[in-house]
C-alpha positions as CSV (number, residue, x, y, z in Angstrom):
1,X,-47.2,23.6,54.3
2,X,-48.7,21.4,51.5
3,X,-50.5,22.3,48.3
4,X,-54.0,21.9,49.8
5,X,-53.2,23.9,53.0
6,X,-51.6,26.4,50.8
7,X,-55.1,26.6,48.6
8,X,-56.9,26.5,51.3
9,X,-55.1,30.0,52.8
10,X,-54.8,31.5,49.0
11,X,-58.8,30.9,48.8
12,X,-60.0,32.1,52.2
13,X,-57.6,35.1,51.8
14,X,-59.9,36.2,48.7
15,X,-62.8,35.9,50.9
16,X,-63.9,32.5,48.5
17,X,-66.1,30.2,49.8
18,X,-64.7,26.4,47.5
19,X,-67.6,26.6,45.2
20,X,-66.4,30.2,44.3
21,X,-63.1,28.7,43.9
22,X,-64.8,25.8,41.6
23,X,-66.8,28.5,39.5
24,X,-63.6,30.5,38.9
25,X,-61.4,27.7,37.8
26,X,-64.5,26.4,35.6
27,X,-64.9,29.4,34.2
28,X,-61.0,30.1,33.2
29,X,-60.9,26.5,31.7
30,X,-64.4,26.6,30.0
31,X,-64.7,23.1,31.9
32,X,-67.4,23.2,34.0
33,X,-66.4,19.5,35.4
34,X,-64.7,20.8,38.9
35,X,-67.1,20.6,42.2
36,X,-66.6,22.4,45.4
37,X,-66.6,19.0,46.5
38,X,-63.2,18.3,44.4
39,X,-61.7,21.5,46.4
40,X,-62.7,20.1,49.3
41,X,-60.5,17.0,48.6
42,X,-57.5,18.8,47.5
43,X,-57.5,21.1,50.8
44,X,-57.9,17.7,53.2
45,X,-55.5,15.8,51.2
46,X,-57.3,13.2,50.1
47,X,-56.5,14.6,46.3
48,X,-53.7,16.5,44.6
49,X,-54.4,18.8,41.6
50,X,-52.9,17.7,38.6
51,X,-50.6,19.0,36.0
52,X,-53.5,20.4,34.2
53,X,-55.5,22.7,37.2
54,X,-51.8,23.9,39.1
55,X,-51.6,26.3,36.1
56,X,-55.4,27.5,36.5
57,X,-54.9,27.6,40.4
58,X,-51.9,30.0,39.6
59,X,-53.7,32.5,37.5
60,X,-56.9,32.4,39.2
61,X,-55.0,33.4,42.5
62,X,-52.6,35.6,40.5
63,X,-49.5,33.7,42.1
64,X,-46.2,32.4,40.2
65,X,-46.8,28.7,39.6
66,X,-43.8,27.7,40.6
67,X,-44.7,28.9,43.6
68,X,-47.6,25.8,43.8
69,X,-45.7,23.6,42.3
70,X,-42.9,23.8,45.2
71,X,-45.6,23.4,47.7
72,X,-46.6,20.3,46.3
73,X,-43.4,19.0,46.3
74,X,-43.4,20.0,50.0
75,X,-41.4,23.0,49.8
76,X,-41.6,25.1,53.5
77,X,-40.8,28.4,52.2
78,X,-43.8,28.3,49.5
79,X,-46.9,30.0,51.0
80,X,-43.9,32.5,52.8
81,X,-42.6,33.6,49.3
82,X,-46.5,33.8,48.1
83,X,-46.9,36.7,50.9
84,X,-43.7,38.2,50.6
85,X,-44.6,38.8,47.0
86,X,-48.2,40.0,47.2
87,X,-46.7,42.6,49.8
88,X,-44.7,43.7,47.9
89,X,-46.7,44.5,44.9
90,X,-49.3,46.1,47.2
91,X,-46.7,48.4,48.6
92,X,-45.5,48.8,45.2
93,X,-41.8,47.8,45.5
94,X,-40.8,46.7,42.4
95,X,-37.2,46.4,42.0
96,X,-35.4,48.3,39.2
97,X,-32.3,47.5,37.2
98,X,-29.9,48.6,39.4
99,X,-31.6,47.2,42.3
100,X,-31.4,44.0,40.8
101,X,-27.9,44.1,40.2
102,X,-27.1,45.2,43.7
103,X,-29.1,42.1,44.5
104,X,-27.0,39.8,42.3
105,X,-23.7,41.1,43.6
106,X,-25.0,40.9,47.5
107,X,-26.2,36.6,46.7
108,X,-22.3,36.3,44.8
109,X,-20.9,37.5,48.4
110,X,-23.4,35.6,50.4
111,X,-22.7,32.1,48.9
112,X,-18.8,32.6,49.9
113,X,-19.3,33.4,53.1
114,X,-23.3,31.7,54.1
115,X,-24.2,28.4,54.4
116,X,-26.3,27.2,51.1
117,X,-29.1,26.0,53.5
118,X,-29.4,30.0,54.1
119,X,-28.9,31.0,50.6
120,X,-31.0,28.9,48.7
121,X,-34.2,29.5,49.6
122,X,-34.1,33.4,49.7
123,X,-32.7,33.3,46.3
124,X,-35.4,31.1,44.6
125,X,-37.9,33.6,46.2
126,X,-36.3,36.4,44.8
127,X,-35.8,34.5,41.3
128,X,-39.7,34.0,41.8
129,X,-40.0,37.7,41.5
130,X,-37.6,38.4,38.6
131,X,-39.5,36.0,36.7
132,X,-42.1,38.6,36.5
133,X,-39.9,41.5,36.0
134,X,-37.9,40.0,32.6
135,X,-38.8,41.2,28.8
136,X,-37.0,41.6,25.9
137,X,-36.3,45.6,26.4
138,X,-35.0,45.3,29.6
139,X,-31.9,42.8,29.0
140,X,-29.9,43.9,32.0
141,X,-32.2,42.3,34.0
142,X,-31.8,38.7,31.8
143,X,-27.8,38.8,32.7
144,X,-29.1,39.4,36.2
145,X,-30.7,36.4,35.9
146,X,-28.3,34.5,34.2
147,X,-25.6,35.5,37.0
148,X,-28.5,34.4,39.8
149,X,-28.9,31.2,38.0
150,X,-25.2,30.2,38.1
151,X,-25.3,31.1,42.1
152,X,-28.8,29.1,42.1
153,X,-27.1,26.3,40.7
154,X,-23.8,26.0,42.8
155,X,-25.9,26.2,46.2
156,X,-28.0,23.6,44.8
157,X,-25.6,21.4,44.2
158,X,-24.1,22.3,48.3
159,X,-27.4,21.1,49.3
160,X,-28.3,18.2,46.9
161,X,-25.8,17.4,44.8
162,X,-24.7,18.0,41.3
163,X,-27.9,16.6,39.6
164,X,-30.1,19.3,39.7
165,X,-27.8,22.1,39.4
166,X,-26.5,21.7,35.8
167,X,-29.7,22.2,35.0
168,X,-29.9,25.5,36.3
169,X,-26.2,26.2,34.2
170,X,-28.4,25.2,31.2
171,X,-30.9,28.3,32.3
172,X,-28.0,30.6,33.2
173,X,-26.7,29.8,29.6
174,X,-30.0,30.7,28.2
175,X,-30.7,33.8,29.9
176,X,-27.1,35.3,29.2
177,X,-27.8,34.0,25.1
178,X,-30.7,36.3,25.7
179,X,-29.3,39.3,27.2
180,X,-26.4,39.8,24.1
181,X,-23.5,40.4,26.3
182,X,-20.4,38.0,25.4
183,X,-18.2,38.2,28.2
184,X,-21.5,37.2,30.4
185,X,-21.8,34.5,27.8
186,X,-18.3,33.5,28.3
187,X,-18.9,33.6,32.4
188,X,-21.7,31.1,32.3
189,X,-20.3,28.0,30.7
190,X,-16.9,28.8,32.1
191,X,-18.2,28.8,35.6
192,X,-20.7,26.5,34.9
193,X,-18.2,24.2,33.3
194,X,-15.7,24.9,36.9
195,X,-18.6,24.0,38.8
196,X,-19.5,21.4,37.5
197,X,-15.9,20.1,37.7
198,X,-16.2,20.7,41.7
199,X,-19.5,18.8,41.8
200,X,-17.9,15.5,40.5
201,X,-19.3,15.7,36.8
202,X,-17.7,13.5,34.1
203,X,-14.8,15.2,32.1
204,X,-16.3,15.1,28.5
205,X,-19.5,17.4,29.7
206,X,-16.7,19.8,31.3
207,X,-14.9,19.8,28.1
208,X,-17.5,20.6,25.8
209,X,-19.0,23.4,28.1
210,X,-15.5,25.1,28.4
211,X,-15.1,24.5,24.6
212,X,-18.5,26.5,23.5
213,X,-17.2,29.7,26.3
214,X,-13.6,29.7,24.7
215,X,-15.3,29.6,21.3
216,X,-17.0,32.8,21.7
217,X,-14.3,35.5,21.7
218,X,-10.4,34.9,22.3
219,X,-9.9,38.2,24.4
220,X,-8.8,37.8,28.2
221,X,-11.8,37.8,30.3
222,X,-12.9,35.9,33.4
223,X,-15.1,33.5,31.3
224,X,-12.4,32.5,29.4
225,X,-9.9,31.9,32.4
226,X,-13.0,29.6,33.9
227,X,-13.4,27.9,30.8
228,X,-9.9,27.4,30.7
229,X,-9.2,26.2,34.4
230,X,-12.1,23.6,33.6
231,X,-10.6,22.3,30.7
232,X,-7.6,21.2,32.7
233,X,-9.8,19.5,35.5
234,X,-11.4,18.2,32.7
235,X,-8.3,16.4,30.9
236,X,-6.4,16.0,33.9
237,X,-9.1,13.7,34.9
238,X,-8.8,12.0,31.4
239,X,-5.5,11.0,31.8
240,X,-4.0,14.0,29.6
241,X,-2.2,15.3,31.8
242,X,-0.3,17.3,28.1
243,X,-3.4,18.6,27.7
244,X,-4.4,19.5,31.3
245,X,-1.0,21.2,31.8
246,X,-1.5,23.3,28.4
247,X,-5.0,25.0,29.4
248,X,-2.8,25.6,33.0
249,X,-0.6,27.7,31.1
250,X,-2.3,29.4,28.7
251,X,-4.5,30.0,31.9
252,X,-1.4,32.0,33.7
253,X,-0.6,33.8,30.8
254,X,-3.7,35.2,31.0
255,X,-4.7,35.6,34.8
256,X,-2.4,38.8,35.6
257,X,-5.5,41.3,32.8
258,X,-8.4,39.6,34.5
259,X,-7.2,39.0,38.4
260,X,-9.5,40.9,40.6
261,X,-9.4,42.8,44.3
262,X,-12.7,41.4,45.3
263,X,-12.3,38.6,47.7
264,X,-14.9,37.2,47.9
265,X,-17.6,36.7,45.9
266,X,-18.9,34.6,43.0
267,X,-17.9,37.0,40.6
268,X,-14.3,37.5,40.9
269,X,-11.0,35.3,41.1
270,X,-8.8,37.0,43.1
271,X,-5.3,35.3,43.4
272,X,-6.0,33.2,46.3
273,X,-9.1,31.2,44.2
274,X,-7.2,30.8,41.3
275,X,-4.5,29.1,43.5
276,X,-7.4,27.2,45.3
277,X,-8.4,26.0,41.8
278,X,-5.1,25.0,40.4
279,X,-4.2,23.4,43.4
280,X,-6.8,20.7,42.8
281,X,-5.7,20.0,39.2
282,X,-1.8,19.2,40.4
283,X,-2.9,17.1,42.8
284,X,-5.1,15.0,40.8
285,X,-1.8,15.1,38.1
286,X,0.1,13.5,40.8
287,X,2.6,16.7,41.4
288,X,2.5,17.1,44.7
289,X,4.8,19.8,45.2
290,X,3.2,22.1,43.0
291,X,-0.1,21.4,44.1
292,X,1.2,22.6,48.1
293,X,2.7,25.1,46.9
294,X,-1.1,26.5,45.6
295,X,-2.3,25.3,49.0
296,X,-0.1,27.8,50.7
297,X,-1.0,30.2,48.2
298,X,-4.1,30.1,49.1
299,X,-4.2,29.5,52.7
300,X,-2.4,32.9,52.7
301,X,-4.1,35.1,50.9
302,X,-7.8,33.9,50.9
303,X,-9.7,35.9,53.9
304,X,-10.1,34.8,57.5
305,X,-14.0,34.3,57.4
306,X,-14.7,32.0,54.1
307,X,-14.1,28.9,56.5
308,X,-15.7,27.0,54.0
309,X,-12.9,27.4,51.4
310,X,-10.0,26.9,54.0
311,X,-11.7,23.3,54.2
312,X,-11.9,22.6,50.7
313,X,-8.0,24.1,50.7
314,X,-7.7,21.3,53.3
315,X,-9.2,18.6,51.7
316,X,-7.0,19.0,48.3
317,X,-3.8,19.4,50.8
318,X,-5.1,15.7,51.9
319,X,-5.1,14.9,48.1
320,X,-2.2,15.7,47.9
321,X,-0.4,13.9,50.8
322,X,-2.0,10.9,49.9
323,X,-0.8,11.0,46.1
324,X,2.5,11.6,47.4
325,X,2.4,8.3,49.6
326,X,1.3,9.0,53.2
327,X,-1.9,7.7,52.8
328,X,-2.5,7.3,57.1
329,X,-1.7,11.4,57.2
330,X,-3.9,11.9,54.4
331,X,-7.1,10.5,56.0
332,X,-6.2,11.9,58.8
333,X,-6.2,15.2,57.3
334,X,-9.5,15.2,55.7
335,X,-10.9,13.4,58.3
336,X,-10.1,16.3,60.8
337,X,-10.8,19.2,57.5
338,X,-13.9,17.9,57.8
339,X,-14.5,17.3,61.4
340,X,-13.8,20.6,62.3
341,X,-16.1,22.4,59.8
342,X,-20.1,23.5,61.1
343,X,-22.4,21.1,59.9
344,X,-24.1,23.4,57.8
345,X,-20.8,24.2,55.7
346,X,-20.3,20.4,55.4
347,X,-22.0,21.0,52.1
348,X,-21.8,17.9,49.4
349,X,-19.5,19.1,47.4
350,X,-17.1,19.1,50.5
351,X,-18.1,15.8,50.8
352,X,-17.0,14.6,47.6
353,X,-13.6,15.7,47.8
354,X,-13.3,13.7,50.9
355,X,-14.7,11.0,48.8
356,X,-12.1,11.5,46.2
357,X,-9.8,11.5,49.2
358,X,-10.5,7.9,50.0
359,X,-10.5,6.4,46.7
360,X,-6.8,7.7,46.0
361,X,-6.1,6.0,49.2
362,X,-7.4,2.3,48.4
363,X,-5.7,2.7,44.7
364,X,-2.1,3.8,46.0
């Protein structure tokens, strides 16, 4: 649905004939330029409102504007999140802390286990709503948004690639600044910094991200062991592998106070992720043996449904088989990883290990 179909639904759902709609958004700009005949073009097409009456349109109808902006980029969900909000304030559902919470931890379980494609549009309509909710004497809810950004990010960059979603790290950043709470602090730019590390970003990024989280407190937490695990993706990929191997240990020192018995969520490392993640920075260090011996690690421990992570597992496995030499087996391997996977889970950061797969290949 496009912006002027999406008007023209938000207009005759208030029972507004277009010159109503024209006197309204005259009379909350104190321009009284616009003509029914204008709304008539928007609705047909023929003309897009501009940056200056999206924000009118918004208030006048009482929706979010990013709701309007979304349409007119051509977002499908837009006009469906526009109801599902205005039920919901009609039936006067509006979510409390805890609910909110119970939200977050539901979308960190639901990115391990669901396609992005599935996750990403429920979440920005649910981000939509905690928009309206946030203000400065409720600041559980901003580290509810700052851990809903991060997952907003990481699907984003599944579905699009990393461009878009370090932007949404920047937010999740913000949002955790706001709320006051320092290991939440530490947890944004250390996963944000890991993240971007699996979406392909250039080291020096990585390494000042994971530098600002390990600057904030020097007690264990899960922050910090992010922060730390990017750090050596982050050199490793420099060429240091002294001081990639240095942020590995410091990084096992601390992993037995902050391991966790979730499996699977966003929000935890439980042993079988942390292998998953260390196995990638061996392989890229050349040391293949250590870098199967994570893989097996992993592959053992992590749980039978989060196919999407037995592929990545598979794909630094092929890493590693073709930094040892084999490069034929080493296609082969992320070829079939790959092949094997539903298309939906083929996400792009999948894709860009496979990538990375075939560049080691034409340099051995």
């Amino acid at each position: 649905m496009n912006i002027g179909e999406l008007i023209k639904v938000l207009r005759a759902g208030r029972g507004w004939s277009q010159a109503d709609l024209s006197d309204h958004l005259c009379n909350q700009s104190g321009r009284p330029t616009l003509t029914r005949e204008e709304i008539s073009r928007w609705e047909s097409g023929k003309r897009s409102p501009g940056s200056f009456w999206l924000p009118l349109l918004a208030d006048v109808f009482a929706v979010p504007l990013e709701a309007l902006q979304a349409a007119k980029a051509g977002h499908p969900s837009a006009l469906a999140e526009v109801a599902r909000q205005g039920l919901m304030e009609a039936l006067g559902e509006v979510a409390a802390v805890d609910d909110w919470q119970r939200i977050a931890e539901d979308y960190g379980h639901d990115f391990m286990a669901l396609s992005a494609r599935w996750v990403e549009p429920r979440l920005a309509g649910d981000l939509l709503l905690l928009r309206g909710r946030l203000s400065e004497d409720r600041l559980a809810l901003w580290e509810t948004a700052a851990r809903l950004s991060v997952v907003m990010g990481m699907a984003t960059a599944s579905l699009n690639g990393p461009a878009a979603s370090s932007r949404w790290y920047r937010t999740a950043v913000v949002a955790a600044d706001r709320s006051g709470c320092t290991p939440l602090r530490e947890w944004t730019r250390g996963q944000g910094a890991l993240a971007l590390v699996y979406e392909g970003a250039e080291p020096q990024p990585v390494i000042a991200v994971a530098s600002d989280a390990l600057a904030l407190s020097e007690a264990p937490s899960l922050g910090r062991l992010c922060a730390l695990l990017a750090l050596a993706h982050g050199y490793g990929k420099l060429g240091e592998p002294d001081l990639a191997l240095g942020a590995l240990r410091e990084a096992d020192e601390m992993f037995p106070a902050v391991e966790t018995d979730e499996q699977a969520s966003v929000f935890s490392m439980p042993r079988w992720g942390y292998s998953l993640t260390k196995t990638l920075v061996h392989a890229r260090l050349g040391d293949v043996e250590r870098s199967q011996a994570e893989q097996d690690t992993a592959d053992l421990l992590r749980p039978a449904h989060l196919s999407r992570y037995a592929a990545h597992t598979g794909v630094h496995r092929a890493l590693s088989v073709v930094k040892s030499g084999d490069v034929t087996t080493g296609l082969d391997m992320a070829r079939q990883t790959l092949a094997v996977l539903p298309e939906d889970h083929r996400s792009r950061v999948l894709q860009g290990f496979v990538s990375e797969v075939r560049a080691a290949a034409q340099a051995t």
